[in-house]
C-alpha positions in Angstrom: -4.4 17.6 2.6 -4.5 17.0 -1.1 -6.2 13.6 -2.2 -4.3 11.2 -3.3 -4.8 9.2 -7.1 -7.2 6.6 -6.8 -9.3 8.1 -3.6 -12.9 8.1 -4.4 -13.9 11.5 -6.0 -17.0 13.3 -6.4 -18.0 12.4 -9.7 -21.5 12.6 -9.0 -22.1 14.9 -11.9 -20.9 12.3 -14.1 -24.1 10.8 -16.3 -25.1 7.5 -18.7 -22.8 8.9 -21.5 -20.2 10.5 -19.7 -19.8 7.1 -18.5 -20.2 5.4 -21.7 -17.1 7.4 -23.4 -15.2 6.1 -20.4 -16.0 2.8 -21.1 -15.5 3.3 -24.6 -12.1 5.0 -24.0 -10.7 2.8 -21.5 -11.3 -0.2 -24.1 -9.6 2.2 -27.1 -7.9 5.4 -26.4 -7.2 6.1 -29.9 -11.0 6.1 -30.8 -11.7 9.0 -33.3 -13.7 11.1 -32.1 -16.3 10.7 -34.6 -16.2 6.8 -34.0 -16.9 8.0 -30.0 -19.3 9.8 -31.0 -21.0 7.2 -33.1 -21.0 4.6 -30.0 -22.6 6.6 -27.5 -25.0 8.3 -29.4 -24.1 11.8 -29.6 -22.8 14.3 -31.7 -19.4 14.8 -32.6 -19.1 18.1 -30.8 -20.8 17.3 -28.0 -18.5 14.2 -27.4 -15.5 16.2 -27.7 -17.3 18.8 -25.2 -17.9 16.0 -22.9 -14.2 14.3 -23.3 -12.5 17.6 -22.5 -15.0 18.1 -19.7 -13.9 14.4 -18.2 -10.7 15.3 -18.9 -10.4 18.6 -16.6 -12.6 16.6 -13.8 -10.1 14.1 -13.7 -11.9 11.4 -14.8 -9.7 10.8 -17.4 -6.1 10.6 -16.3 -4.6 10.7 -19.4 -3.8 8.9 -22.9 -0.6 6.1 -23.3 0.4 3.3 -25.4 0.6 0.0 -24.3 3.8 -1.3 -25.6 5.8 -4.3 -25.6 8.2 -3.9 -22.6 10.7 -6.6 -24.5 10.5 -3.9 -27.9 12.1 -1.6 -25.4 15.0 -3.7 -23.8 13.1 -4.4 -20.8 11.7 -8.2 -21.5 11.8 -8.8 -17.6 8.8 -7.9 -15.3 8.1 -7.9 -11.9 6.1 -7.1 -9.1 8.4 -6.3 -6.2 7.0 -6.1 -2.9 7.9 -3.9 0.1 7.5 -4.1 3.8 8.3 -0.5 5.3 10.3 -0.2 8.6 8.3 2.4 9.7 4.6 4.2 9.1 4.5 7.7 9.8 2.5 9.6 6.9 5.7 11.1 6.6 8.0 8.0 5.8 5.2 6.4 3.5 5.3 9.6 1.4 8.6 10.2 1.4 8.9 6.1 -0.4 6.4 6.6 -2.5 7.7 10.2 -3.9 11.3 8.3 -4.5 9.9 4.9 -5.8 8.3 6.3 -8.7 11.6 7.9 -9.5 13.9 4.7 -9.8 14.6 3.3 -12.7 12.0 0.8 -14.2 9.5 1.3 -12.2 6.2 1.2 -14.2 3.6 1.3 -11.6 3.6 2.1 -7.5 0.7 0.2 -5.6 0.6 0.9 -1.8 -1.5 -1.8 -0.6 -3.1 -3.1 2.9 -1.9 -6.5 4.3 1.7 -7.9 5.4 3.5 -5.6 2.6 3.2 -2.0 2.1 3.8 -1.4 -1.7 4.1 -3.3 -4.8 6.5 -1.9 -7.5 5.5 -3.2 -10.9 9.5 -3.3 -12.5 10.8 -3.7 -15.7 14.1 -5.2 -16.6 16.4 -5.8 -19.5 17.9 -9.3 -17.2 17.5 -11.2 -13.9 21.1 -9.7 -13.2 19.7 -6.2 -13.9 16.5 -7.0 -11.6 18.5 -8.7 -9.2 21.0 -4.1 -9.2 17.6 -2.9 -8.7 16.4 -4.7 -5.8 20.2 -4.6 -4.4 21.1 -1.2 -5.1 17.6 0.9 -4.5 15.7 -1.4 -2.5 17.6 -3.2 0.1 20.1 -0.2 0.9 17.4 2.0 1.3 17.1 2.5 5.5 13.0 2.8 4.8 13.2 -0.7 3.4 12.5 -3.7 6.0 12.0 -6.3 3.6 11.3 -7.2 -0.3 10.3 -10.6 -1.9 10.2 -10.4 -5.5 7.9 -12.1 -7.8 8.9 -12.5 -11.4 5.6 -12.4 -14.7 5.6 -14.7 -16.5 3.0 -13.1 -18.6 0.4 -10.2 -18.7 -3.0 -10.2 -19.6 -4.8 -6.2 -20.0 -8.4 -6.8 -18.7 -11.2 -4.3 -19.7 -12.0 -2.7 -16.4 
């Protein structure tokens, strides 16, 4: 069975400066090499060994910007949560594989507790969010129940 995202993974190889150009990369992914380097006290080749290496381990996911969702039409966020009718390996993947797909979605959390996923959602209105949860959410047979909860503000911490 293949792992999923965030299960714990063998990164016991993974040493003080591997970790370090994590750190360093998870607080700036557009660090120049050079400036990486610099930080954690290695060469410049080395470091852009080691990044490549953390890269094909799977340590590091990938690179992205962080942009502001209202310079994109979507000003409205929220975190829609979702109570699954039923909880066969089969039905959880199958809402999963499709709630990535819909439209606005920006991030998928299947969680333990009285829900069974939070959909982070972007939106360019309360009328728009309003379609989404209407016309993907509550006609979806897998769906039991949603409540939505609207941001009013987002805050990136370091970890």
């Amino acid at each position: 069975m293949p792992a999923a995202p965030n299960d714990v993974r063998p990164f016991a190889g993974l040493d003080d400066t591997d970790r370090a150009i994590l750190t360093e990369l998870a607080a700036d992914g557009r660090l120049p090499n050079n400036a990486l380097a610099e930080r954690v006290g290695v060469a410049p080749s080395t470091c852009l060994t080691r990044t490549r290496a953390l890269r094909e381990c799977g340590a590091i996911r990938g690179f992205h910007a962080e942009v502001d969702p209202a310079a994109v039409g979507l000003p409205l966020q929220a975190l829609v949560s979702v109570r699954l009718t039923a909880h066969e390996r089969a039905a959880v993947d199958a809402f999963r594989a499709r709630s990535v797909r819909l439209p606005g979605v920006v991030s998928v959390f299947h969680v333990a507790g009285a829900e069974d996923y939070v959909l982070h959602v972007r939106a360019a209105s309360g009328d728009a969010l309003r379609d989404f949860v209407l016309d993907h959410l509550a006609v979806d047979p897998a769906v039991q129940h949603t409540q939505t909860s609207l941001i009013f503000e987002q805050a990136r911490g370091m970890g």
